[in-house]
C-alpha positions in Angstrom: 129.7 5.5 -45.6 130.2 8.6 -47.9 133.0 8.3 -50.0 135.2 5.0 -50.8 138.8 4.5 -52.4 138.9 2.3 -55.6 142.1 1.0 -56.5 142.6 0.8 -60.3 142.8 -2.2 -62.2 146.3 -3.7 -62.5 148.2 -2.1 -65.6 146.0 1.1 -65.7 148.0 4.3 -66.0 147.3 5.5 -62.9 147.9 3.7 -59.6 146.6 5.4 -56.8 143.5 4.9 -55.2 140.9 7.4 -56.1 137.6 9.2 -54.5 134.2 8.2 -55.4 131.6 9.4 -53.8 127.6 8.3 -54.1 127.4 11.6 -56.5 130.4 10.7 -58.2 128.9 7.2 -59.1 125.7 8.8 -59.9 127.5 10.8 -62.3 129.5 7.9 -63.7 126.3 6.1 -64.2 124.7 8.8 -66.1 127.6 8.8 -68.6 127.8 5.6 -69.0 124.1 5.6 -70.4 121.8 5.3 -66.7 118.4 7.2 -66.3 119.0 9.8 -63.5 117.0 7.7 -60.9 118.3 4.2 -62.1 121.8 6.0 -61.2 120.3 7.5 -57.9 119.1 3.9 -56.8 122.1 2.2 -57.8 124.5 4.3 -56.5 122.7 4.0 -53.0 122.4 0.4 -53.1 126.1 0.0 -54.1 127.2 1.8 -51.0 124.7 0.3 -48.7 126.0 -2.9 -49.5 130.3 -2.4 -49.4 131.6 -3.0 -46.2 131.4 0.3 -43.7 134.3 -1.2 -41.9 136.3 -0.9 -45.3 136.7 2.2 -47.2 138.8 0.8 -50.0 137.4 -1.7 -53.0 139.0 -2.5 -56.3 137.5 -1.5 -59.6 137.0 -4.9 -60.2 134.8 -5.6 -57.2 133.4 -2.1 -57.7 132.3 -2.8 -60.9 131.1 -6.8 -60.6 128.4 -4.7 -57.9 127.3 -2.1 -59.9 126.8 -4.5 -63.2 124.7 -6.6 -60.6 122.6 -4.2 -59.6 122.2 -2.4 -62.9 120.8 -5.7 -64.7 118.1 -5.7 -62.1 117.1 -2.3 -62.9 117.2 -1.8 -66.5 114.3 -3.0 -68.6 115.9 -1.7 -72.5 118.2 -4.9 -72.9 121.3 -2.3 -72.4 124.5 -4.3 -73.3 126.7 -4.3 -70.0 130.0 -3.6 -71.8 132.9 -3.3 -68.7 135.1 -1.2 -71.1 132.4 1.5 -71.3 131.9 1.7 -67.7 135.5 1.7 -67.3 135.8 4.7 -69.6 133.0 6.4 -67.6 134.5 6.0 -64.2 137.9 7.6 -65.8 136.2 10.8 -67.2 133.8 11.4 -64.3 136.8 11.0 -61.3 139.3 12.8 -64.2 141.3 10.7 -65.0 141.4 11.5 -68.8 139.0 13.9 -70.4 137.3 14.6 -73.5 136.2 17.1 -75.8 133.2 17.1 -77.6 133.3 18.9 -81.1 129.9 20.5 -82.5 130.2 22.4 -85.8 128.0 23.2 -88.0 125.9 26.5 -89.6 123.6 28.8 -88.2 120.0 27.4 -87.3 121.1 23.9 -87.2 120.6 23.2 -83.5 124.0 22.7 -82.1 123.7 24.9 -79.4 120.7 23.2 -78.3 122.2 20.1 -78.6 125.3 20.7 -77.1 123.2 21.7 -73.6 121.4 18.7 -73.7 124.4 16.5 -73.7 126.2 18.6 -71.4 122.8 17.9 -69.1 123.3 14.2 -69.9 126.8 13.3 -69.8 127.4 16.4 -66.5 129.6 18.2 -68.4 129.7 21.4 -67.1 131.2 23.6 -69.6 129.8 24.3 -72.7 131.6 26.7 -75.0 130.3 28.6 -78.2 132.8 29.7 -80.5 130.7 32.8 -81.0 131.5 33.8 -77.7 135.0 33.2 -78.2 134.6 35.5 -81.4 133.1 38.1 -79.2 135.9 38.1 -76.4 138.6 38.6 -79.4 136.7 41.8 -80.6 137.7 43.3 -77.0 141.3 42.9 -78.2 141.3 43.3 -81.7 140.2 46.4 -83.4 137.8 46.2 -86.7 140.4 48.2 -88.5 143.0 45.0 -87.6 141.0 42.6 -88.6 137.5 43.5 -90.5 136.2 39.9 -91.4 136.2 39.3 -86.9 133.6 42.2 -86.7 130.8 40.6 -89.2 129.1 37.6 -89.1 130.7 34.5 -90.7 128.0 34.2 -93.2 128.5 37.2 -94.9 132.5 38.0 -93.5 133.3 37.2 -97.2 131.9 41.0 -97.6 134.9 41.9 -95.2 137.8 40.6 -97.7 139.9 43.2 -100.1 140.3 41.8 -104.0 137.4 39.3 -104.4 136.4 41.0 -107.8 137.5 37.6 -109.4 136.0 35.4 -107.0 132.6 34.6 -107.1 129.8 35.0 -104.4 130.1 31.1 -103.1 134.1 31.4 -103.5 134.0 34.7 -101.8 131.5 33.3 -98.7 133.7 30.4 -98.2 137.2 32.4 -98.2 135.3 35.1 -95.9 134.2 32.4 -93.5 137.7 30.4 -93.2 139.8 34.0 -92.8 137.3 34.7 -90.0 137.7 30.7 -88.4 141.3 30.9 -88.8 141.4 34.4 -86.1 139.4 32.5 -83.7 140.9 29.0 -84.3 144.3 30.0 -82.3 142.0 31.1 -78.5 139.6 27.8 -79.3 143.3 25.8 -79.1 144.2 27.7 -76.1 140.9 27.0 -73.9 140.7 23.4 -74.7 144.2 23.2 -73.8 143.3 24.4 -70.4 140.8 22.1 -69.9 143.2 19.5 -71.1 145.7 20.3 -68.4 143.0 19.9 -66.0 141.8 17.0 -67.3 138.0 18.8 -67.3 135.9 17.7 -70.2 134.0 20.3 -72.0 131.8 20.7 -75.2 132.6 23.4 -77.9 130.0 24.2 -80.5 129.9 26.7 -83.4 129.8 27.3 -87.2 133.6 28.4 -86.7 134.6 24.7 -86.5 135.2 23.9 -90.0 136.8 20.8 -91.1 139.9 22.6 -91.6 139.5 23.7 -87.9 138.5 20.2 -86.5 141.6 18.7 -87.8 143.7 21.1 -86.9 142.4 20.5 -83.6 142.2 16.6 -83.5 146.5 16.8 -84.5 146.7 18.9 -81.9 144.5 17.4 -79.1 144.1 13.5 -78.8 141.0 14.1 -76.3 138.6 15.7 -79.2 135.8 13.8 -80.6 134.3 15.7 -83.4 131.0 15.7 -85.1 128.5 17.5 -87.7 125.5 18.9 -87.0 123.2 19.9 -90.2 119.8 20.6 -91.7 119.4 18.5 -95.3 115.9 19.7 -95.8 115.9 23.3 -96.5 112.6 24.4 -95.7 112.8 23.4 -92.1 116.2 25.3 -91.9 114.7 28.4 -93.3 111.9 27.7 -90.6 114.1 27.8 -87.2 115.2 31.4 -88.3 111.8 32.8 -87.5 112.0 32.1 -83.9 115.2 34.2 -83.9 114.2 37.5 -85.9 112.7 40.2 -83.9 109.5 40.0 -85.3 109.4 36.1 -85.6 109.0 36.4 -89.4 110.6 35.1 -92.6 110.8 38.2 -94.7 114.3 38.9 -95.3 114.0 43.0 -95.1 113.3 42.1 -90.9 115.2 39.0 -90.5 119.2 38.9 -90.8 119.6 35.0 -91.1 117.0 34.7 -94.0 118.2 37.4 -96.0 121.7 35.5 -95.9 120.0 32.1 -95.7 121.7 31.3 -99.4 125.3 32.0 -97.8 124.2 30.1 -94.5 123.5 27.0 -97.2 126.6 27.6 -99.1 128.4 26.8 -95.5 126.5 24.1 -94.6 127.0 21.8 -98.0 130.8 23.2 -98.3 131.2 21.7 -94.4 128.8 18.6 -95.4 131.6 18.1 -98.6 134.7 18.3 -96.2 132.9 16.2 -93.4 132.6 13.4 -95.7 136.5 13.9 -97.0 137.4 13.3 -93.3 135.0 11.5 -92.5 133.8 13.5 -89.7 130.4 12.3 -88.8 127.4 13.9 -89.6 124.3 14.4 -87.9 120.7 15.1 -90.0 119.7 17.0 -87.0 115.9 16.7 -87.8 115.0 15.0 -84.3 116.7 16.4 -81.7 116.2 13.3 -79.1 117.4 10.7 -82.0 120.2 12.8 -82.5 121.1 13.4 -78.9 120.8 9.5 -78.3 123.4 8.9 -80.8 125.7 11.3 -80.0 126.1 10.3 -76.4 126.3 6.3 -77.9 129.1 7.4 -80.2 131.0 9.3 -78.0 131.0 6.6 -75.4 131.8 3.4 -77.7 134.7 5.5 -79.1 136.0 5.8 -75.9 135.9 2.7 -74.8 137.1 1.5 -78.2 140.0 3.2 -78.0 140.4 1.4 -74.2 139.8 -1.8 -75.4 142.2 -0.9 -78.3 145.3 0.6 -76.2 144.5 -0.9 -72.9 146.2 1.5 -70.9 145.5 4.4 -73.1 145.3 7.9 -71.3 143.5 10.3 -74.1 145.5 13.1 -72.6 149.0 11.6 -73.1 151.5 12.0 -76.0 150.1 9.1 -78.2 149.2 9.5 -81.9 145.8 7.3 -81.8 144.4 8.6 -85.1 140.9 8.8 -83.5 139.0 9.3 -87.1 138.6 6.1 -88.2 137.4 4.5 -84.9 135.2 7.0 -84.5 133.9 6.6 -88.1 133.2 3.2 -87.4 131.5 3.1 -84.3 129.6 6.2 -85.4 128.1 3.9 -88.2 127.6 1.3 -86.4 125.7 3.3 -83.7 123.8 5.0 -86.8 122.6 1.5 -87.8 121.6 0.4 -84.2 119.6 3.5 -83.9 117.6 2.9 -87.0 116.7 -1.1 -86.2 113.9 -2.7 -84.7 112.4 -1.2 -81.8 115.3 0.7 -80.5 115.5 3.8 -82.1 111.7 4.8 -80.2 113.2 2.9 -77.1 116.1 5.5 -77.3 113.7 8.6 -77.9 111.9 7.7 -75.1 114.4 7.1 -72.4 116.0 10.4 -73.6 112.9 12.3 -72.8 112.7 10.8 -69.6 116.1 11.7 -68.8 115.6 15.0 -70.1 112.6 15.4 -67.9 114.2 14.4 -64.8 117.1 17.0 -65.5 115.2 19.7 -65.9 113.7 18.7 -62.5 116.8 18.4 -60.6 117.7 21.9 -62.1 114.3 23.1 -60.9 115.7 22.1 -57.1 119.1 23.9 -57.5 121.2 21.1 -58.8 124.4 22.3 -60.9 123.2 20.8 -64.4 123.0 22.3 -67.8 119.7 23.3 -68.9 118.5 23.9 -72.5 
Protein backbone atom coordinates (compact mmCIF):
# COMPACT_ATOMS: atom_id res chain seq x y z
CA UNK A 1 0.00 0.00 0.00
CA UNK A 2 1.30 3.47 -0.99
CA UNK A 3 -0.87 6.08 -0.13
CA UNK A 4 -4.07 5.92 2.31
CA UNK A 5 -7.18 8.39 2.93
CA UNK A 6 -7.50 9.73 6.53
CA UNK A 7 -10.77 11.11 7.31
CA UNK A 8 -10.50 14.06 9.73
CA UNK A 9 -11.65 14.10 13.12
CA UNK A 10 -15.31 15.04 13.67
CA UNK A 11 -15.62 18.98 13.99
CA UNK A 12 -12.30 19.72 12.13
CA UNK A 13 -12.68 22.44 9.46
CA UNK A 14 -12.18 20.38 6.78
CA UNK A 15 -14.06 17.25 5.94
CA UNK A 16 -12.80 15.39 3.22
CA UNK A 17 -10.57 12.72 3.28
CA UNK A 18 -7.04 13.54 2.58
CA UNK A 19 -3.72 11.85 0.96
CA UNK A 20 -0.94 10.63 3.05
CA UNK A 21 1.61 8.95 1.69
CA UNK A 22 4.70 6.96 3.63
CA UNK A 23 6.80 10.32 2.63
CA UNK A 24 4.07 12.44 3.69
CA UNK A 25 4.08 10.77 7.23
CA UNK A 26 7.75 10.84 7.24
CA UNK A 27 7.47 14.44 6.85
CA UNK A 28 4.69 14.78 9.44
CA UNK A 29 6.91 12.98 11.79
CA UNK A 30 9.86 15.13 11.34
CA UNK A 31 7.79 18.18 12.22
CA UNK A 32 6.30 16.96 14.83
CA UNK A 33 9.83 16.54 16.53
CA UNK A 34 10.98 12.62 14.98
CA UNK A 35 14.75 11.79 14.08
CA UNK A 36 14.81 11.27 10.27
CA UNK A 37 15.16 7.39 10.69
CA UNK A 38 12.71 7.13 13.70
CA UNK A 39 10.25 8.82 11.05
CA UNK A 40 11.53 6.42 8.22
CA UNK A 41 10.80 3.25 10.50
CA UNK A 42 7.63 4.41 11.72
CA UNK A 43 6.17 5.47 8.79
CA UNK A 44 6.97 1.96 7.26
CA UNK A 45 5.73 0.06 10.15
CA UNK A 46 2.51 2.14 10.19
CA UNK A 47 1.67 1.15 6.69
CA UNK A 48 2.72 -2.38 6.91
CA UNK A 49 0.36 -2.79 9.58
CA UNK A 50 -3.25 -0.90 8.13
CA UNK A 51 -5.26 -3.10 6.33
CA UNK A 52 -4.16 -3.35 2.33
CA UNK A 53 -7.75 -4.32 1.67
CA UNK A 54 -8.62 -0.77 3.09
CA UNK A 55 -7.27 2.39 1.90
CA UNK A 56 -9.21 4.71 4.17
CA UNK A 57 -8.49 5.14 8.22
CA UNK A 58 -9.51 7.91 10.49
CA UNK A 59 -7.18 10.33 12.20
CA UNK A 60 -8.01 8.86 15.24
CA UNK A 61 -6.97 5.34 14.37
CA UNK A 62 -4.12 6.83 12.34
CA UNK A 63 -2.83 8.43 15.13
CA UNK A 64 -3.59 5.78 18.17
CA UNK A 65 -0.83 3.62 15.56
CA UNK A 66 1.60 5.99 15.10
CA UNK A 67 1.76 7.08 19.01
CA UNK A 68 2.17 3.17 19.47
CA UNK A 69 4.80 2.78 17.57
CA UNK A 70 6.64 6.00 18.38
CA UNK A 71 6.84 5.15 22.26
CA UNK A 72 8.66 2.08 21.24
CA UNK A 73 11.10 3.94 19.40
CA UNK A 74 12.00 6.93 21.28
CA UNK A 75 14.50 6.74 24.09
CA UNK A 76 14.42 11.06 25.23
CA UNK A 77 11.08 10.72 27.33
CA UNK A 78 9.38 12.88 24.31
CA UNK A 79 5.78 13.90 25.72
CA UNK A 80 3.23 12.29 23.19
CA UNK A 81 1.00 15.46 23.00
CA UNK A 82 -2.06 14.42 20.17
CA UNK A 83 -2.62 18.14 19.62
CA UNK A 84 0.94 18.62 18.34
CA UNK A 85 0.79 15.74 16.02
CA UNK A 86 -2.52 16.97 14.97
CA UNK A 87 -0.98 20.28 14.14
CA UNK A 88 1.79 18.47 12.25
CA UNK A 89 -0.42 16.29 10.08
CA UNK A 90 -2.40 19.70 9.10
CA UNK A 91 0.76 21.75 7.95
CA UNK A 92 2.52 18.80 6.23
CA UNK A 93 -0.81 17.63 4.00
CA UNK A 94 -1.67 21.69 3.85
CA UNK A 95 -4.20 22.11 5.44
CA UNK A 96 -3.16 25.47 7.22
CA UNK A 97 0.23 26.85 6.90
CA UNK A 98 2.62 28.85 8.72
CA UNK A 99 5.14 31.44 8.48
CA UNK A 100 8.21 31.52 10.28
CA UNK A 101 9.56 35.17 11.12
CA UNK A 102 13.51 35.63 11.53
CA UNK A 103 14.65 39.20 12.14
CA UNK A 104 17.48 40.33 13.33
CA UNK A 105 21.01 42.38 12.34
CA UNK A 106 23.78 41.47 10.23
CA UNK A 107 26.10 38.63 11.62
CA UNK A 108 23.64 37.19 13.86
CA UNK A 109 23.06 33.87 12.24
CA UNK A 110 19.56 33.95 10.96
CA UNK A 111 20.23 32.92 7.68
CA UNK A 112 21.97 29.96 9.01
CA UNK A 113 19.31 29.28 11.18
CA UNK A 114 16.61 29.65 9.10
CA UNK A 115 18.15 26.68 6.68
CA UNK A 116 18.47 24.46 9.40
CA UNK A 117 14.93 24.60 10.33
CA UNK A 118 13.75 24.66 6.86
CA UNK A 119 15.99 21.17 6.79
CA UNK A 120 14.14 20.10 9.92
CA UNK A 121 10.67 21.06 9.78
CA UNK A 122 10.81 20.30 5.31
CA UNK A 123 10.01 23.54 4.60
CA UNK A 124 11.00 24.28 1.39
CA UNK A 125 11.09 27.86 0.94
CA UNK A 126 13.27 30.07 2.65
CA UNK A 127 13.21 33.71 1.88
CA UNK A 128 15.73 36.60 2.72
CA UNK A 129 14.45 39.88 2.70
CA UNK A 130 17.73 40.94 1.16
CA UNK A 131 16.87 39.26 -1.84
CA UNK A 132 13.59 40.84 -1.80
CA UNK A 133 15.53 44.18 -1.45
CA UNK A 134 17.55 43.19 -4.44
CA UNK A 135 14.57 42.27 -6.79
CA UNK A 136 12.97 45.91 -5.94
CA UNK A 137 16.29 47.65 -7.18
CA UNK A 138 15.26 46.15 -10.74
CA UNK A 139 12.20 48.27 -10.53
CA UNK A 140 13.09 51.19 -8.63
CA UNK A 141 15.72 53.56 -9.65
CA UNK A 142 18.39 54.94 -6.94
CA UNK A 143 17.30 58.39 -7.89
CA UNK A 144 13.42 57.23 -6.70
CA UNK A 145 14.39 55.92 -3.76
CA UNK A 146 18.22 56.37 -2.49
CA UNK A 147 17.96 54.68 1.06
CA UNK A 148 16.84 51.02 -1.27
CA UNK A 149 20.36 51.19 -3.04
CA UNK A 150 22.66 51.19 0.38
CA UNK A 151 22.80 48.82 2.96
CA UNK A 152 20.41 49.18 5.97
CA UNK A 153 23.16 49.82 8.35
CA UNK A 154 24.34 52.78 6.97
CA UNK A 155 20.83 53.77 4.63
CA UNK A 156 20.56 56.57 7.30
CA UNK A 157 23.45 58.18 5.03
CA UNK A 158 20.75 57.99 2.21
CA UNK A 159 18.12 60.56 4.07
CA UNK A 160 17.88 64.44 3.16
CA UNK A 161 17.67 66.92 6.48
CA UNK A 162 19.24 64.79 9.33
CA UNK A 163 21.58 67.76 10.39
CA UNK A 164 19.44 67.77 13.69
CA UNK A 165 19.38 64.16 14.16
CA UNK A 166 22.02 62.48 15.61
CA UNK A 167 24.13 59.45 14.26
CA UNK A 168 21.90 56.62 16.31
CA UNK A 169 18.63 58.75 15.45
CA UNK A 170 19.81 59.10 11.93
CA UNK A 171 20.72 54.97 11.63
CA UNK A 172 17.51 54.03 12.94
CA UNK A 173 15.25 56.49 10.68
CA UNK A 174 17.61 55.29 7.66
CA UNK A 175 16.92 51.69 8.48
CA UNK A 176 12.99 51.89 8.94
CA UNK A 177 12.63 54.26 5.54
CA UNK A 178 14.52 51.46 3.80
CA UNK A 179 12.17 48.46 5.79
CA UNK A 180 9.12 50.37 5.04
CA UNK A 181 9.99 50.12 0.73
CA UNK A 182 10.47 46.48 1.07
CA UNK A 183 7.81 45.78 3.85
CA UNK A 184 4.81 46.18 0.99
CA UNK A 185 6.59 42.83 -1.64
CA UNK A 186 7.41 40.80 1.87
CA UNK A 187 3.28 41.21 2.47
CA UNK A 188 2.70 40.30 -1.04
CA UNK A 189 4.90 36.90 -1.13
CA UNK A 190 3.71 35.62 2.08
CA UNK A 191 0.32 36.26 0.89
CA UNK A 192 0.96 33.94 -1.94
CA UNK A 193 2.05 31.34 0.08
CA UNK A 194 -0.86 31.95 2.21
CA UNK A 195 -3.29 31.28 -0.57
CA UNK A 196 -1.57 28.22 -1.17
CA UNK A 197 -1.51 27.16 2.07
CA UNK A 198 2.60 26.57 1.55
CA UNK A 199 4.56 27.36 4.71
CA UNK A 200 7.72 29.24 4.27
CA UNK A 201 10.47 30.96 6.43
CA UNK A 202 11.51 34.70 5.91
CA UNK A 203 14.63 35.96 7.50
CA UNK A 204 16.30 39.37 7.44
CA UNK A 205 17.41 42.56 9.42
CA UNK A 206 14.49 44.25 7.38
CA UNK A 207 11.99 42.67 9.81
CA UNK A 208 11.77 45.18 12.41
CA UNK A 209 9.30 45.11 15.08
CA UNK A 210 7.37 47.67 13.37
CA UNK A 211 7.46 45.23 10.35
CA UNK A 212 6.58 42.04 12.32
CA UNK A 213 3.48 43.61 13.55
CA UNK A 214 2.48 44.90 10.76
CA UNK A 215 2.72 41.59 9.42
CA UNK A 216 1.21 39.46 12.32
CA UNK A 217 -2.32 42.13 11.85
CA UNK A 218 -2.11 41.24 8.61
CA UNK A 219 -1.42 37.50 8.49
CA UNK A 220 -2.73 35.13 11.36
CA UNK A 221 -0.24 32.26 9.98
CA UNK A 222 3.10 34.27 11.12
CA UNK A 223 5.07 33.23 14.11
CA UNK A 224 7.76 35.65 14.75
CA UNK A 225 11.03 35.57 16.47
CA UNK A 226 14.46 37.50 17.35
CA UNK A 227 17.59 36.36 16.55
CA UNK A 228 20.64 38.40 18.31
CA UNK A 229 24.30 38.45 19.48
CA UNK A 230 24.47 39.94 23.33
CA UNK A 231 28.15 39.51 23.58
CA UNK A 232 29.82 41.83 21.24
CA UNK A 233 33.09 40.41 20.68
CA UNK A 234 31.69 37.21 19.16
CA UNK A 235 29.51 39.43 16.88
CA UNK A 236 32.43 41.42 15.74
CA UNK A 237 34.10 37.94 15.22
CA UNK A 238 31.50 36.25 12.56
CA UNK A 239 32.27 39.36 10.27
CA UNK A 240 35.74 38.07 9.54
CA UNK A 241 34.53 35.05 7.67
CA UNK A 242 32.55 37.44 5.42
CA UNK A 243 35.32 40.19 4.42
CA UNK A 244 37.35 39.45 1.47
CA UNK A 245 40.37 39.03 3.23
CA UNK A 246 38.92 37.29 6.38
CA UNK A 247 40.10 40.14 8.62
CA UNK A 248 38.71 42.56 11.17
CA UNK A 249 40.32 45.88 10.10
CA UNK A 250 37.67 48.11 9.20
CA UNK A 251 39.59 49.83 6.03
CA UNK A 252 38.99 45.93 4.29
CA UNK A 253 35.95 44.85 5.90
CA UNK A 254 32.47 46.63 5.28
CA UNK A 255 30.51 45.07 8.32
CA UNK A 256 33.28 46.14 10.90
CA UNK A 257 33.73 49.45 9.82
CA UNK A 258 29.80 49.87 10.46
CA UNK A 259 29.80 47.34 13.22
CA UNK A 260 28.71 50.46 15.79
CA UNK A 261 25.47 51.08 13.39
CA UNK A 262 24.95 47.14 13.06
CA UNK A 263 24.85 47.35 17.25
CA UNK A 264 22.72 50.45 17.25
CA UNK A 265 20.10 48.03 15.23
CA UNK A 266 20.43 45.17 17.06
CA UNK A 267 19.68 46.82 20.79
CA UNK A 268 17.03 49.31 19.11
CA UNK A 269 15.26 45.82 17.74
CA UNK A 270 16.21 43.92 21.22
CA UNK A 271 14.14 47.27 22.95
CA UNK A 272 11.06 46.88 20.68
CA UNK A 273 11.13 42.96 20.89
CA UNK A 274 10.70 43.16 24.48
CA UNK A 275 7.71 46.06 23.99
CA UNK A 276 5.99 43.28 21.94
CA UNK A 277 7.19 40.81 23.37
CA UNK A 278 8.50 39.16 20.43
CA UNK A 279 10.78 36.50 21.53
CA UNK A 280 14.28 36.58 21.46
CA UNK A 281 16.86 34.30 20.73
CA UNK A 282 20.82 34.75 22.30
CA UNK A 283 21.94 33.06 19.25
CA UNK A 284 25.28 31.87 20.83
CA UNK A 285 24.70 28.05 20.16
CA UNK A 286 23.24 27.44 17.15
CA UNK A 287 21.88 23.76 17.94
CA UNK A 288 20.26 25.09 21.46
CA UNK A 289 18.78 27.77 19.50
CA UNK A 290 17.54 25.62 16.60
CA UNK A 291 15.96 23.14 19.30
CA UNK A 292 13.92 25.82 20.63
CA UNK A 293 12.77 27.34 17.87
CA UNK A 294 11.27 24.29 16.27
CA UNK A 295 9.75 23.48 20.15
CA UNK A 296 8.14 26.86 20.16
CA UNK A 297 6.86 27.02 16.90
CA UNK A 298 5.18 23.74 17.34
CA UNK A 299 3.58 24.15 21.05
CA UNK A 300 2.13 27.44 19.64
CA UNK A 301 0.51 25.73 17.12
CA UNK A 302 -0.90 23.30 18.80
CA UNK A 303 -1.78 25.76 21.53
CA UNK A 304 -3.66 27.69 19.49
CA UNK A 305 -5.54 24.01 18.38
CA UNK A 306 -6.18 23.10 21.61
CA UNK A 307 -7.31 26.68 22.27
CA UNK A 308 -9.81 27.13 19.13
CA UNK A 309 -10.47 23.62 18.40
CA UNK A 310 -11.26 23.99 14.96
CA UNK A 311 -8.99 26.80 14.35
CA UNK A 312 -7.73 27.13 10.62
CA UNK A 313 -4.51 29.77 10.96
CA UNK A 314 -5.34 30.78 7.41
CA UNK A 315 -9.03 31.88 8.14
CA UNK A 316 -10.46 35.26 9.04
CA UNK A 317 -10.06 34.97 12.91
CA UNK A 318 -8.38 37.60 15.08
CA UNK A 319 -6.31 34.97 17.48
CA UNK A 320 -3.89 37.59 18.82
CA UNK A 321 -0.99 35.05 18.47
CA UNK A 322 1.63 37.22 20.83
CA UNK A 323 0.81 36.28 23.98
CA UNK A 324 0.50 32.44 23.37
CA UNK A 325 3.49 32.51 21.75
CA UNK A 326 5.15 34.55 24.58
CA UNK A 327 4.18 32.00 26.80
CA UNK A 328 4.97 28.89 25.39
CA UNK A 329 8.19 30.51 24.15
CA UNK A 330 9.11 30.83 27.96
CA UNK A 331 8.07 27.95 28.88
CA UNK A 332 10.11 26.12 26.11
CA UNK A 333 13.15 28.54 27.20
CA UNK A 334 12.81 27.02 30.73
CA UNK A 335 12.54 23.37 29.51
CA UNK A 336 15.61 23.85 27.54
CA UNK A 337 17.75 25.10 30.36
CA UNK A 338 16.62 22.12 33.08
CA UNK A 339 18.13 18.96 34.00
CA UNK A 340 19.54 16.92 31.36
CA UNK A 341 17.55 18.12 28.45
CA UNK A 342 18.96 20.95 27.08
CA UNK A 343 22.36 18.39 26.00
CA UNK A 344 19.66 15.75 25.17
CA UNK A 345 18.23 18.42 22.69
CA UNK A 346 21.83 19.41 21.34
CA UNK A 347 22.42 16.10 20.59
CA UNK A 348 19.47 14.73 18.85
CA UNK A 349 19.66 18.08 16.73
CA UNK A 350 23.10 17.07 15.58
CA UNK A 351 21.94 13.84 14.72
CA UNK A 352 19.19 15.09 12.78
CA UNK A 353 21.33 17.45 11.21
CA UNK A 354 23.74 14.82 10.24
CA UNK A 355 21.19 12.59 8.66
CA UNK A 356 19.94 15.67 6.54
CA UNK A 357 22.81 16.51 5.10
CA UNK A 358 23.08 12.77 4.15
CA UNK A 359 19.85 12.50 2.49
CA UNK A 360 20.80 15.78 0.56
CA UNK A 361 24.10 14.09 -0.30
CA UNK A 362 21.68 11.21 -2.19
CA UNK A 363 19.53 13.83 -4.11
CA UNK A 364 16.78 14.30 -1.65
CA UNK A 365 14.87 17.81 -2.01
CA UNK A 366 15.93 19.23 1.53
CA UNK A 367 17.44 22.46 2.66
CA UNK A 368 21.03 22.48 3.32
CA UNK A 369 23.08 25.00 5.34
Amino acid sequence: MESIYVIPRPGASQIIPVKVTKYTLEEILKFYGCRSWIAQEVSEIVFKSLNPNNSIISQEQLFAIIFQHISEKLDTGKSLIKKELEVSFKIKTFQQSVCILLGGTSGCGKSTLASLLASRLGITTVLSTDNVRHLLRNFITKEEKPVLWTSSYHAGEALEHTEELTEEEKTIKGYEEQNKVVLEKIDDIISMAQKRNESLIMEGVHLSMKSINYLLKRHKNCIPFLIYISSEAKHSERFAIRAKYMTLEPRLNKYIKFFKNIRIIQSYLCESADKYLVPKINNTNVDRSLAILHQTVLVTLAQLLKEEDNIHLDSNSHKNIIPILHEEFLSVLESKWSSKEILQNIRENNNNNNENNNDNNNGNNTINE
